[in-house]
N, C-alpha and C positions, 0 to 999 in steps of 0.2 A: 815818779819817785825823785826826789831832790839829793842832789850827791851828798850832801852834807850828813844825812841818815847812813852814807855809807863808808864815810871814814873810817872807821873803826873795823872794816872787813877788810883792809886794805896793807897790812898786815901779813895775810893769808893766800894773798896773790901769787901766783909763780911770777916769775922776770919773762915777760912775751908781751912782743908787741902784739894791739889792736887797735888800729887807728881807725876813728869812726868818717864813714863819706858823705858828705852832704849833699851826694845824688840820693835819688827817689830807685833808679834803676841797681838790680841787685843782676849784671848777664850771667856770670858763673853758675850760681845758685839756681836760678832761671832754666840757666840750659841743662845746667842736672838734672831737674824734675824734667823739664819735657812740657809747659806750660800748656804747648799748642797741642798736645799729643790729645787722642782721644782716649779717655778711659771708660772701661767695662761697667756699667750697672753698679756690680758689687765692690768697685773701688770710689775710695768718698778721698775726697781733699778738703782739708781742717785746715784753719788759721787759728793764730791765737796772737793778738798785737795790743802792747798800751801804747796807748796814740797821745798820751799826754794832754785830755782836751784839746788837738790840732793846734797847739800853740803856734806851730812850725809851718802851719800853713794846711787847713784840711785838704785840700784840692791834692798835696804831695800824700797823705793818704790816702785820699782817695786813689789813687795813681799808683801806688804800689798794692793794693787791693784787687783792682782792678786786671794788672798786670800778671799776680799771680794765680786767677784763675780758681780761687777756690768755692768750693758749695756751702759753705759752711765759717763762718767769722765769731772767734769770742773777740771782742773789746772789753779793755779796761781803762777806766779812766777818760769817759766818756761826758760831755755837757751835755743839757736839754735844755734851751733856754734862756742861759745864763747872760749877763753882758761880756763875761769873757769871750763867749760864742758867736756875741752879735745875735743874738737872740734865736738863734738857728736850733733845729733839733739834729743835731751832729748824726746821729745814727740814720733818720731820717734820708740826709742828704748823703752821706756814705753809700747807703743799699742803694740809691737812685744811680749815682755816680759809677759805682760798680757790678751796676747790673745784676740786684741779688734783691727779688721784688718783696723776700719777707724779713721783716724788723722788730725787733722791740729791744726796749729799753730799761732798764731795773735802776731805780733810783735809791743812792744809800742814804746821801744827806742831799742839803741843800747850800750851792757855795754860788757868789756872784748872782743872786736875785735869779737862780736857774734850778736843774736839779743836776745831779750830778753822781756817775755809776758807771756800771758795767752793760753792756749791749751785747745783741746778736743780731748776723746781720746770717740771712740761707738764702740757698736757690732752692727749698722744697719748704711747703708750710711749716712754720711753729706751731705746733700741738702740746697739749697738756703741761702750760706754761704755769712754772712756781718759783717762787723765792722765799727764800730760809735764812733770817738772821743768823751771824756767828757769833761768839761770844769773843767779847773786846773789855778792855778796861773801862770805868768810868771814862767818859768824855774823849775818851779817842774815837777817832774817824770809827762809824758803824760800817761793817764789812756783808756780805753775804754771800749764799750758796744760790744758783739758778738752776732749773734744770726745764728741759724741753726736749720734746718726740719728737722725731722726722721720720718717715717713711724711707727709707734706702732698698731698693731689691723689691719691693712687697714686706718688709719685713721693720718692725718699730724698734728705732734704736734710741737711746738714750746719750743726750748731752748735757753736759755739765760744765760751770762756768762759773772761775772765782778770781779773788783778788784781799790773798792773803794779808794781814797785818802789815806795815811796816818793818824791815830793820833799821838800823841793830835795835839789840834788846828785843824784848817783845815774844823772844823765844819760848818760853812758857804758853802764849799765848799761841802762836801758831800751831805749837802741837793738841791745843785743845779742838782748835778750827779744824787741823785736820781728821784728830779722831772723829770730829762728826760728820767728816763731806765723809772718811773712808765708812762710816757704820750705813752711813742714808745710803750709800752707793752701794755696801753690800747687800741690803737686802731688795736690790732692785734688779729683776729677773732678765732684764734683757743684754743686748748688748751695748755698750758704755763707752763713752767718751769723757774727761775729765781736761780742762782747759782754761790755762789762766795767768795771771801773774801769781807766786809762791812767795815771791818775795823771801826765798831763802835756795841754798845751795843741792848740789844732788844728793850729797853724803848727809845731808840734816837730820836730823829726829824727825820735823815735820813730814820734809818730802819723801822720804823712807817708809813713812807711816801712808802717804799719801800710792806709794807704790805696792805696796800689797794687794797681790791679785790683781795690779795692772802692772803693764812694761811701758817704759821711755821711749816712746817712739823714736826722738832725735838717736838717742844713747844705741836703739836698734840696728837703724838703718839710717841715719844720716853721713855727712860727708865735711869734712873740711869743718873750722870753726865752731863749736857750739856756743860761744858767749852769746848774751841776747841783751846786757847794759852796759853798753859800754863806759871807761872812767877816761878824762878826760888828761891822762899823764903819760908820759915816757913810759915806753916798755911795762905796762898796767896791762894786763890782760880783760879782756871784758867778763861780768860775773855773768852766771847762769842762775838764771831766778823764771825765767817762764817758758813753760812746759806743756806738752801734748802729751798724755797716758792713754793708753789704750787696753782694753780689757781683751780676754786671750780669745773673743769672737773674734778679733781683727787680726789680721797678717801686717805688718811694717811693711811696709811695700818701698818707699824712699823719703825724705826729709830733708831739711834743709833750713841754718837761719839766713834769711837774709840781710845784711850788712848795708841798709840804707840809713840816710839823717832825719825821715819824716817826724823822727821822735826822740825822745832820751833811750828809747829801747830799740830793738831789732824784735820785728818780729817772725815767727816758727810756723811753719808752712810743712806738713805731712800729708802723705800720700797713704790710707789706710783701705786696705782690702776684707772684706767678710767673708769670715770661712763658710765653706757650704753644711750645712747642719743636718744631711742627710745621713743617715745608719748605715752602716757597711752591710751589706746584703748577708745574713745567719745560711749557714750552711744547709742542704735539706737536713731533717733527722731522717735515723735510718728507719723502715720500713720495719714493724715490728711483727 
């Protein structure tokens, strides 16, 4: 996202410092979650990060990817390709780097002689992999909806993966994109994940629309900070525009952004548990 798109939000700010680090390393954030800690079967660790096509240096993405240990990565803003890339498939060498041996790539447009999109990068197969145009204006950037199975527990859970319109403006249109990721998600029987750049604030029409029947994991259970873009000014607090939802299969178990410079953003690192889906044991009836 280019700051210039976000003048206009700026305005809206509260007066609080957030000054962004041009380390790779996030220890606070880090030591909250517990990185090294071993978790349970039915606890999954989700990322959600725009990497800015690794402007910044992919290797420092990689490295905080890496770092935090999760099963599961949405990317936004992703090369395949491209000469910006050096001709690399950015996703490709990501999952290498970070230890996460399953990849794909969703391509929106085509920019610098590459392709150019949203990724996943997991530690368990991608299954039952789609993509869903959204609706955009004439000749603006084409956005889409992804979604893809994993197996967690024995059990198929559904992820989802976007990268809503542009701000400012564009308002109208978000809330179109989101009535369609919130209808396709409703009528999809399992349990959910929804993961992206929103490209808009918590209190929005979009992401409100986008919260129905799901919770904010960070909003849940995280700690300390939630901005995730930071603005480049005195006492500018950083905006919140990307997001982990979790459907009410899941428990919040902890969260966290991380406050690194890999990118123009931070990215969101949760810790989500599966509830057990067994019936409470019906009382005998009485003996008639």
């Amino acid at each position: 996202m280019h700051l210039l798109r976000l003048l206009p939000a700026l305005s809206l700010t509260a007066v609080l410092a957030c000054a962004s680090s041009s380390s790779t390393r996030a220890p606070t954030a880090l030591a909250e979650l517990e990185t090294s800690a071993r978790r349970s079967p039915e606890e999954l660790r989700v990322m959600t990060f725009n990497i800015e096509s690794g402007i910044r240096g992919l290797d420092k993405v990689a490295e905080v990817i890496r770092g935090a240990r999760p099963d599961v990565v949405a990317l936004q803003e992703v090369d395949l390709g491209s000469r910006r890339a050096g001709g690399l498939d950015q996703t490709a060498v990501l999952a290498e780097q970070a230890g996460l041996p399953y990849h794909a790539h969703f391509r929106t447009t085509d920019l610098y002689g590459g392709a150019y999109g949203i990724a996943l990068l997991s530690r368990f197969p991608l299954e039952s992999l789609a993509q869903y145009p959204l609706p955009v204006p004439r000749g603006a950037e084409p956005r889409t909806l992804v979604h893809a199975v994993v197996q967690v527990a024995g059990r198929e859970i559904s992820v989802y993966l976007t990268h809503l319109i542009r701000r400012p403006f564009n308002g109208d249109v978000r809330v179109r994109q989101s009535a369609l990721i919130a209808g396709m998600m409703a009528r999809d029987p399992r349990p959910k994940l929804l993961m992206g750049d929103f490209n808009d604030d918590p209190d929005s029409r979009p992401v409100r629309l986008l919260r129905r029947g799901l919770t904010d994991v960070v909003a849940a259970s995280g700690h300390g900070s939630d901005g995730t873009y930071p603005l480049p000014f005195p006492f500018s607090p950083a905006l919140r525009i990307d997001y982990v939802l979790a459907c009410d299969s899941f428990e919040p178990v902890r969260s966290a952004v991380l406050r690194v410079g890999a990118s123009d953003h931070y990215p969101v690192i949760a810790d989500v548990r599966l509830k057990d889906t067994q019936e409470p044991l019906r009382a005998a009836l009485p003996a008639e």
